[in-house]
DSSP file (Angstrom, degrees, kcal/mol; ACC not computed):
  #  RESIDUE AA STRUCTURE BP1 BP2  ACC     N-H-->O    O-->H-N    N-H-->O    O-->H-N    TCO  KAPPA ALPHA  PHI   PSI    X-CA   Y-CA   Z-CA
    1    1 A X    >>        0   0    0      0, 0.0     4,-2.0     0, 0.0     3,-1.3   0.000 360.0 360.0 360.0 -59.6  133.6  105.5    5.3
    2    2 A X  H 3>  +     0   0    0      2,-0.2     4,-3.5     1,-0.2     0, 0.0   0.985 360.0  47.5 -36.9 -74.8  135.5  105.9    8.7
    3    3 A X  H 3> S+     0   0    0      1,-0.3     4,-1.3     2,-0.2    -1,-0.2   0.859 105.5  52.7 -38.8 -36.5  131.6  105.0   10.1
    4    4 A X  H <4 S+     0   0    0     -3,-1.3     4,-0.4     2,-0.2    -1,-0.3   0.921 107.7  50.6 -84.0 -43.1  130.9  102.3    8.0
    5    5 A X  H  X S+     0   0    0     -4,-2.0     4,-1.6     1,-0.2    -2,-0.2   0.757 110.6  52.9 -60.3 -20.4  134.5  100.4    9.2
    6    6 A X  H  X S+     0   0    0     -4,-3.5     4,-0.8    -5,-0.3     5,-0.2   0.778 111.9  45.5 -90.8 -17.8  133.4  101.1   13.0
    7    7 A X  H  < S+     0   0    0     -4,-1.3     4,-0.5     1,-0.2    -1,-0.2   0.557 110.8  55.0-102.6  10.9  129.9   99.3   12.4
    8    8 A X  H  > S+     0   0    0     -4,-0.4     4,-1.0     2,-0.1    -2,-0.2   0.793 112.7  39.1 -78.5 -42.0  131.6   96.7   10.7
    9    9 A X  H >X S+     0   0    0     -4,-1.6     3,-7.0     2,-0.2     4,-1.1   0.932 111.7  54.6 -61.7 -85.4  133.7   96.1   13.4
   10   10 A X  H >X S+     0   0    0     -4,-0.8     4,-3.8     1,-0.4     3,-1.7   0.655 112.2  47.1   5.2 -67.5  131.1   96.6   16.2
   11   11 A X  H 3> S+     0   0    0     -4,-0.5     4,-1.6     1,-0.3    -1,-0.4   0.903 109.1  54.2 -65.1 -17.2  128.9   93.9   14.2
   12   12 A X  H <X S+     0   0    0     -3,-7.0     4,-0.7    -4,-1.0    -1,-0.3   0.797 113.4  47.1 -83.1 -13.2  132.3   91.1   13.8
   13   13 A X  H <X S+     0   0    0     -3,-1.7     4,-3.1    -4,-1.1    -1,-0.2   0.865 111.4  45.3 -82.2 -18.4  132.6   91.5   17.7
   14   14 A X  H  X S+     0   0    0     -4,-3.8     4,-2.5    -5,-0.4    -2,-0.2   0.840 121.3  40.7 -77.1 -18.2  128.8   90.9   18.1
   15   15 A X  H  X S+     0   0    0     -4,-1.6     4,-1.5     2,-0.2    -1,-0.2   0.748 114.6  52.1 -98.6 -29.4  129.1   87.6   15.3
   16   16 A X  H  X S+     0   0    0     -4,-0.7     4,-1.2    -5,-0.3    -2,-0.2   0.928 114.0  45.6 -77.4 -36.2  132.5   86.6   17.1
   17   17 A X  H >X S+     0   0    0     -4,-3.1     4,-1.5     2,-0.2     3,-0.5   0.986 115.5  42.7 -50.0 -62.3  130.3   86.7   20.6
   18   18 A X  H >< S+     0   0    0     -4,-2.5     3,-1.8     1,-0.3    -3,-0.2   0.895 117.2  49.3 -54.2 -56.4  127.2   84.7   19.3
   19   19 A X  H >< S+     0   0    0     -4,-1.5     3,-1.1     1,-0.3    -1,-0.3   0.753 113.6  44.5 -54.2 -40.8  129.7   82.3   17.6
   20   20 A X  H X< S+     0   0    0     -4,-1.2     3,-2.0    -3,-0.5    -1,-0.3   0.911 108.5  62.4 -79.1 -40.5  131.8   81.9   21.0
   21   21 A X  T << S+     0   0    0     -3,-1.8    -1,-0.3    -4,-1.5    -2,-0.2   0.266 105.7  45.2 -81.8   1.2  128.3   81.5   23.1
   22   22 A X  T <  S+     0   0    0     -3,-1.1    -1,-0.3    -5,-0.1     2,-0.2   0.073  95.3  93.1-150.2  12.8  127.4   78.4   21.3
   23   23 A X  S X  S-     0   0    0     -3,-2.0     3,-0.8     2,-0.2    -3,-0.1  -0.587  91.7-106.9-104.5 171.8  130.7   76.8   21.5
   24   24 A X  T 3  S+     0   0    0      1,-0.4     2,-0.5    -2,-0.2     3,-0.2   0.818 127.2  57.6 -54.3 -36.0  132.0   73.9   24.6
   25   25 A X  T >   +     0   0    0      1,-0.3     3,-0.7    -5,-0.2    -1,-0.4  -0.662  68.4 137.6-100.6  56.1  134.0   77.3   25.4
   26   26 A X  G X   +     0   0    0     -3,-0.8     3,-1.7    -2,-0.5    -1,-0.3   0.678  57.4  64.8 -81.5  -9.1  131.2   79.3   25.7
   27   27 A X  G 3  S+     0   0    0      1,-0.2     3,-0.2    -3,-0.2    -1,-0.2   0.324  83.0  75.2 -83.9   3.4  132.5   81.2   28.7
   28   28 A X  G X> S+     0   0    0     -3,-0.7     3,-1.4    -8,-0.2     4,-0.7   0.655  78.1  78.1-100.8 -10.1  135.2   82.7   26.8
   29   29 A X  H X> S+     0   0    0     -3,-1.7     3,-0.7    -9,-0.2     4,-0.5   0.814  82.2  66.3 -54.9 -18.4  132.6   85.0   25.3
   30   30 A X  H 34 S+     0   0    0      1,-0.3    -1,-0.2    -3,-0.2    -2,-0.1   0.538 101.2  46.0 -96.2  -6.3  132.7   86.9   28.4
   31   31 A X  H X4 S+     0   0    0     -3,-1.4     3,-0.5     2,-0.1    -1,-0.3   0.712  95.6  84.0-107.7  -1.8  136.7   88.2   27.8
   32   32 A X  H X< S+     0   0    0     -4,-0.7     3,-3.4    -3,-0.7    -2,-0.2   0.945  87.9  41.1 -43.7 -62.3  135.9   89.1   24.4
   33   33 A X  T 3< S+     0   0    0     -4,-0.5    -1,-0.3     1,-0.3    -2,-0.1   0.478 104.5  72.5 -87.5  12.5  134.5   92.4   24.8
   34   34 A X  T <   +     0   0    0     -3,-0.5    -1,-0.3     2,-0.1    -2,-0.2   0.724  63.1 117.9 -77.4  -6.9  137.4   93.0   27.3
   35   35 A X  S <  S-     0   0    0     -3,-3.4     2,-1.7    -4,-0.2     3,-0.4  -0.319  79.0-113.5 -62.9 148.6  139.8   93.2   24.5
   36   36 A X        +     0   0    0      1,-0.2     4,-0.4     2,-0.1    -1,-0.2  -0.379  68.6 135.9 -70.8  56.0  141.2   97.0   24.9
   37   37 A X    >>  +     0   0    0     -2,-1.7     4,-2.2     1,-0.2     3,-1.9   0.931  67.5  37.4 -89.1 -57.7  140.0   98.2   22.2
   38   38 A X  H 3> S+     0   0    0     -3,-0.4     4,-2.4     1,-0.2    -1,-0.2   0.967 116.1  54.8 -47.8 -38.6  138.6  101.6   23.3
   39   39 A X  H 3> S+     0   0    0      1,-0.2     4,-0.8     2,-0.2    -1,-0.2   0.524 105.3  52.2 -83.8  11.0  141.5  102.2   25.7
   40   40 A X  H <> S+     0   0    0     -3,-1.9     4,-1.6    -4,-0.4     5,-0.3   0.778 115.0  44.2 -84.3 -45.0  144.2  101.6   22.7
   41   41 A X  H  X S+     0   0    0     -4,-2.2     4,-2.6     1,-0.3     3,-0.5   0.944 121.0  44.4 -84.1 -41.6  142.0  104.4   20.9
   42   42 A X  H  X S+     0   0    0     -4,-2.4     4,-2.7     1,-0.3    -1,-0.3   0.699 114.6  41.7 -23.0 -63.8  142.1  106.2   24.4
   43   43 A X  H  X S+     0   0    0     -4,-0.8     4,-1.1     3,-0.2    -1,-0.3   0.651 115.5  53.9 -88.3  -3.7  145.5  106.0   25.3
   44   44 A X  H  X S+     0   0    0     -4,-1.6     4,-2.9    -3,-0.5     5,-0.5   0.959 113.5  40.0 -59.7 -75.6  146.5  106.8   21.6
   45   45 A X  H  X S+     0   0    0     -4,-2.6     4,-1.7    -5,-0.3     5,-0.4   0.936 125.4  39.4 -37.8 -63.1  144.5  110.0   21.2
   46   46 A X  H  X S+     0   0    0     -4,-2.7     4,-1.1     1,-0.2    -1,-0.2   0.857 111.2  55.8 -60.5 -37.7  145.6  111.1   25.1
   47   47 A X  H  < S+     0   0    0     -4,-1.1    -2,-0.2    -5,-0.3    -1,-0.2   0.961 119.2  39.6 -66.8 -39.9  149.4  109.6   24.6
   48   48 A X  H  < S+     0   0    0     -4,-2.9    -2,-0.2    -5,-0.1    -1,-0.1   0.541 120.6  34.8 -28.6 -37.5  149.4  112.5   21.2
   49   49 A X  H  < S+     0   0    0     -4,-1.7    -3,-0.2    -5,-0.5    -2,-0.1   0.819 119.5  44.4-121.1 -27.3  148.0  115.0   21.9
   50   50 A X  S  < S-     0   0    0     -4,-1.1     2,-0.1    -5,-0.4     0, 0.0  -0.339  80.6 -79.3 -90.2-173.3  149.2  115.3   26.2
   51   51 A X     >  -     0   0    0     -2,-0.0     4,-0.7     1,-0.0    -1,-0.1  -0.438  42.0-107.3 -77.6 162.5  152.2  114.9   28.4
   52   52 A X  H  > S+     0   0    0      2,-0.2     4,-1.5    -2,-0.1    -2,-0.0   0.758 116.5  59.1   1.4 -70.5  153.5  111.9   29.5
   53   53 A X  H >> S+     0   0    0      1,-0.3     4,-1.9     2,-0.2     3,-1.2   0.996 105.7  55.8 -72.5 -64.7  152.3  112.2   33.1
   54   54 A X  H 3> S+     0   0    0      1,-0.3     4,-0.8     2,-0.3    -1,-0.3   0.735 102.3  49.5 -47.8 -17.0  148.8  112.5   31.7
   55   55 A X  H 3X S+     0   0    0     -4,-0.7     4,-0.9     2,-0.2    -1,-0.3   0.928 114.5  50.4 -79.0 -41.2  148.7  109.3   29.8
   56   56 A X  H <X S+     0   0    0     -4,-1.5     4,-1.4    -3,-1.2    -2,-0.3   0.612 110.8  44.0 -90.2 -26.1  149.9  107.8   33.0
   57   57 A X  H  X S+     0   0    0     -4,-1.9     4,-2.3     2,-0.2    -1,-0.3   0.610 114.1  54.7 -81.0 -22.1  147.2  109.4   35.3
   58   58 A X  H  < S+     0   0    0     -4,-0.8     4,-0.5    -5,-0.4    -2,-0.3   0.819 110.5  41.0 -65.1 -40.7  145.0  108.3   32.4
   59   59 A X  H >X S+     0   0    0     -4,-0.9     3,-1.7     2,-0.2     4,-1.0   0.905 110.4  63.5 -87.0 -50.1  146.3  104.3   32.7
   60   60 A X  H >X S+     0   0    0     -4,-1.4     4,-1.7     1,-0.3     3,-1.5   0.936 112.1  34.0 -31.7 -64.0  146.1  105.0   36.5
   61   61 A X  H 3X S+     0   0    0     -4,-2.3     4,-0.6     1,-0.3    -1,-0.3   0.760 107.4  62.7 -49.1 -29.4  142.3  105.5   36.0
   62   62 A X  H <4 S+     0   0    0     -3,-1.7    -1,-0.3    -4,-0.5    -2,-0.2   0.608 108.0  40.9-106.7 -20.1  141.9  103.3   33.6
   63   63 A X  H <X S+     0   0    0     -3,-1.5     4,-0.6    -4,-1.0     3,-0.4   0.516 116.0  53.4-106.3 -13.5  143.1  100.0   36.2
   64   64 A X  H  X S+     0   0    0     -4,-1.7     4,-0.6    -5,-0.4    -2,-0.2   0.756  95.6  67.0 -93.7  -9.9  141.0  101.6   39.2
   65   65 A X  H  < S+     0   0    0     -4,-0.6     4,-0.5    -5,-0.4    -1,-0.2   0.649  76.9  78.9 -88.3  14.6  138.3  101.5   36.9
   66   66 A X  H >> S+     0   0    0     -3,-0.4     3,-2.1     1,-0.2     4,-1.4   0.944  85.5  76.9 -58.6 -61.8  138.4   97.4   37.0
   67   67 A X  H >X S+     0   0    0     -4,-0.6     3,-1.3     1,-0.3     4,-0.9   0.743  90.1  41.2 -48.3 -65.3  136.6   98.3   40.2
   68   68 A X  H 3X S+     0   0    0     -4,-0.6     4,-1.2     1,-0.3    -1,-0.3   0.775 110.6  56.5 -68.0 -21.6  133.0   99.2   38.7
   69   69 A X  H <> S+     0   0    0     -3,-2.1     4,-1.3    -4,-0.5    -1,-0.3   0.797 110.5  47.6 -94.5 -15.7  132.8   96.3   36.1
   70   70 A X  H <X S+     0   0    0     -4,-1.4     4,-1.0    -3,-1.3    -1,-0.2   0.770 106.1  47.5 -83.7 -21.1  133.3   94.0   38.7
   71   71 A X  H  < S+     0   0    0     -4,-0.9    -2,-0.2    -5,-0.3    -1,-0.2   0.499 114.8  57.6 -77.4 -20.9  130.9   95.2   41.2
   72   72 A X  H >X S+     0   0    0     -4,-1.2     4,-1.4    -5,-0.2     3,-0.9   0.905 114.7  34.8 -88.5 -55.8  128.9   95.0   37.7
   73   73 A X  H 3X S+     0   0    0     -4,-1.3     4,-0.6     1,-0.2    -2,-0.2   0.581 112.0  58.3 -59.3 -26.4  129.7   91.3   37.4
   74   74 A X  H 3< S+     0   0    0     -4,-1.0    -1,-0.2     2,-0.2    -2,-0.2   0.210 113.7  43.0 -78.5  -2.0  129.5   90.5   41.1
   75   75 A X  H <> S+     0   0    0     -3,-0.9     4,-2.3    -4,-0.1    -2,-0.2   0.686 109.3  58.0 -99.9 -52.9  125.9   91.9   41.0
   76   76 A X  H  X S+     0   0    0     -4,-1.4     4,-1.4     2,-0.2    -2,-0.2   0.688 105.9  42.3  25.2 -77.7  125.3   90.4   38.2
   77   77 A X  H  < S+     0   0    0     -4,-0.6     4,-0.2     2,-0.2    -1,-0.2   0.826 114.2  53.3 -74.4 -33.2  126.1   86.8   39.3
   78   78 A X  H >> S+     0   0    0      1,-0.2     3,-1.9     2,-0.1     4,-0.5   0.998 113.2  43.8 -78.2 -49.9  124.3   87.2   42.5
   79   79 A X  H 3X S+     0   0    0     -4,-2.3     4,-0.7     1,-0.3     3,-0.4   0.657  88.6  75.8 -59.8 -23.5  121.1   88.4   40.8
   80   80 A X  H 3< S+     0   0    0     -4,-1.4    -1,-0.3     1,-0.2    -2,-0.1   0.517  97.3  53.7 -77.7   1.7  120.7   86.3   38.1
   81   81 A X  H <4 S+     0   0    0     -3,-1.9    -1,-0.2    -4,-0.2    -2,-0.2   0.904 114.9  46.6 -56.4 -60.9  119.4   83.7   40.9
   82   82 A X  H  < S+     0   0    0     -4,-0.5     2,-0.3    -3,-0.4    -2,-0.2   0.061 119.4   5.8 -68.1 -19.8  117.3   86.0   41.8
   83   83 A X  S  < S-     0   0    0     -4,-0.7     5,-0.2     4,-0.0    -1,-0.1  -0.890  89.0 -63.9-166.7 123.9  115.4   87.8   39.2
   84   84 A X     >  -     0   0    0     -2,-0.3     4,-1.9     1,-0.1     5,-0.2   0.092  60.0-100.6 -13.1 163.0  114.9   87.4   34.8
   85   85 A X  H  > S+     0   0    0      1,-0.2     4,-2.4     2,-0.2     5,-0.2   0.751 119.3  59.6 -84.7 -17.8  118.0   88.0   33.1
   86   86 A X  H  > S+     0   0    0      2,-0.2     4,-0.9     1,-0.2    -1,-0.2   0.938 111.0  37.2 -85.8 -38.3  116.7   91.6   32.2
   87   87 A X  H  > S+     0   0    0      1,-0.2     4,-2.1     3,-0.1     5,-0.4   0.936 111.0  56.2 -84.7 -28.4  116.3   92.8   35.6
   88   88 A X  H  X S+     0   0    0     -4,-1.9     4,-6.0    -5,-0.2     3,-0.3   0.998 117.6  41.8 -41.9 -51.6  119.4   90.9   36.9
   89   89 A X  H  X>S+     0   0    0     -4,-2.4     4,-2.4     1,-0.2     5,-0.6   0.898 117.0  47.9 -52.9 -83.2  121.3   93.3   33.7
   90   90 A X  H  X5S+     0   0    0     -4,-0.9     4,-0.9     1,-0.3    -1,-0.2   0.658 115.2  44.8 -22.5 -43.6  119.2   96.4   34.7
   91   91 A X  H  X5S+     0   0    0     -4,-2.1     4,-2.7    -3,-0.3     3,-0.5   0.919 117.5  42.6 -38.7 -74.6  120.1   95.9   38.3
   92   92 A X  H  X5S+     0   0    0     -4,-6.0     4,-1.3    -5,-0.4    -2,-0.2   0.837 107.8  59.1 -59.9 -16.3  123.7   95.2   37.5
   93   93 A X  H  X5S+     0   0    0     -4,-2.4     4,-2.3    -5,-0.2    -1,-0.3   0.864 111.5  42.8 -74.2 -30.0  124.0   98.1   34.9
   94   94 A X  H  X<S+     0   0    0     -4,-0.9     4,-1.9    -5,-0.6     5,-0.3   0.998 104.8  64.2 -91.6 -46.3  122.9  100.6   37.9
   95   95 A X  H  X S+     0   0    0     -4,-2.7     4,-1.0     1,-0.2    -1,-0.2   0.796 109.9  43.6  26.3 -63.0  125.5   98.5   40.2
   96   96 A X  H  X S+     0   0    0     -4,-1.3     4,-2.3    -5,-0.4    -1,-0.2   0.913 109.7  54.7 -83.1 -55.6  127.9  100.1   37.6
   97   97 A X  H >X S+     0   0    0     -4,-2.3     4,-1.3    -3,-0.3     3,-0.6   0.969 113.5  41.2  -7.2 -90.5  126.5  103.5   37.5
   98   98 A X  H 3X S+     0   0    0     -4,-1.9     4,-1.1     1,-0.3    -2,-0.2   0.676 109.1  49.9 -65.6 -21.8  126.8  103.8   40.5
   99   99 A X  H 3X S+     0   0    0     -4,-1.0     4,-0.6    -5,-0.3    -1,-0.3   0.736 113.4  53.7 -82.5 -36.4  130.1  102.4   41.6
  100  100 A X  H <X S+     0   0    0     -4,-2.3     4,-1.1    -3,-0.6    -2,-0.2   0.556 101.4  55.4-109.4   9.4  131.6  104.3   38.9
  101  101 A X  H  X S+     0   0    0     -4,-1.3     4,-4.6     2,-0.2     5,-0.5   0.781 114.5  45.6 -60.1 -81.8  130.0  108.0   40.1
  102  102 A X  H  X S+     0   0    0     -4,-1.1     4,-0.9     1,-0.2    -2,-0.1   0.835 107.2  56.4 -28.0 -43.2  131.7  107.2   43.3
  103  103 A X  H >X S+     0   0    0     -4,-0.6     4,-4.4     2,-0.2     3,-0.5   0.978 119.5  31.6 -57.5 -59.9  134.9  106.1   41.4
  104  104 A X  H 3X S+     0   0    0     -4,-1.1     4,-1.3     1,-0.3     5,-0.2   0.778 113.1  64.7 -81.7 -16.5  135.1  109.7   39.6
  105  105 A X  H 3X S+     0   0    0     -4,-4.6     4,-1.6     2,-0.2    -1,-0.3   0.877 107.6  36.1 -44.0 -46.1  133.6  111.2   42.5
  106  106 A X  H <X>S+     0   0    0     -4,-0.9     4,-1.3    -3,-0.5     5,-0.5   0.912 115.9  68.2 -95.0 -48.6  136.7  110.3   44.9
  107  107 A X  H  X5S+     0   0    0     -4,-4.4     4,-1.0     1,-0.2    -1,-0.2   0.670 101.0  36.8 -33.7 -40.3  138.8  111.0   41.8
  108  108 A X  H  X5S+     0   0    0     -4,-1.3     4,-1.8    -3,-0.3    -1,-0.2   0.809 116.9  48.7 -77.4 -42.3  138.5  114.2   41.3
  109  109 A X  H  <5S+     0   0    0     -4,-1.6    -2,-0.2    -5,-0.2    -1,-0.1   0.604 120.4  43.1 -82.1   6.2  138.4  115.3   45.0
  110  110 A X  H  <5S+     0   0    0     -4,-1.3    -1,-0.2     2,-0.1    -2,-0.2   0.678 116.3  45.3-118.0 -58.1  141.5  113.2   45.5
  111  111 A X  H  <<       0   0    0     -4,-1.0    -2,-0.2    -5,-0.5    -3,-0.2   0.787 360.0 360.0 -68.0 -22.9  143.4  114.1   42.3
  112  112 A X     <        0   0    0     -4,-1.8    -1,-0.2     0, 0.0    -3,-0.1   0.575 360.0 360.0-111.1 360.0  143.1  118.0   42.1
């Protein structure tokens, strides 16, 4: 049951997107899938079950990790000039990759 409510949701964000993409506003599809819904479930689980200080090194991450989805949207914009929209994505998805190796890369040697 628990499965069947997360691919219900899944599909009402994908229906709320299309919906959104075909309105005057279409540009407001692009904060949709920013709503926090994985970092509510995130900081739920981690705020339960840790300390304090870990939920808060957790939220720490969680705002330096802005950094890779924007380098993912800033590659993005520039490529899609440049190339089909599938290799502009494909581009921007290793953009993201990579930008967020680096991220947990520096994390770890910085944090422990």
């Amino acid at each position: 049951m628990d499965l069947i409510l997360k691919a219900t949701l899944g599909a009402a964000v994908v229906v709320i997107l299309a919906a959104l993409a075909k309105t005057r506003n279409y540009y407001i599809a692009g904060l949709v899938p920013l709503f926090p819904t994985f970092a509510l479930i995130a900081h739920y689980i981690v705020g339960k079950g840790r300390s304090t200080e870990d939920l808060k090194t957790t939220i720490l991450f969680g705002m330096w990790s802005i950094i890779p989805y924007f380098i993912y949207l800033a590659t993005l914009y520039v490529m899609v000039d440049r190339m089909r929209l599938e290799a502009s994505l494909a581009v921007a998805t290793v953009a993201w990759l990579i930008a967020a190796t680096v991220l947990v890369s520096v994390w770890v040697r910085f944090q422990t």
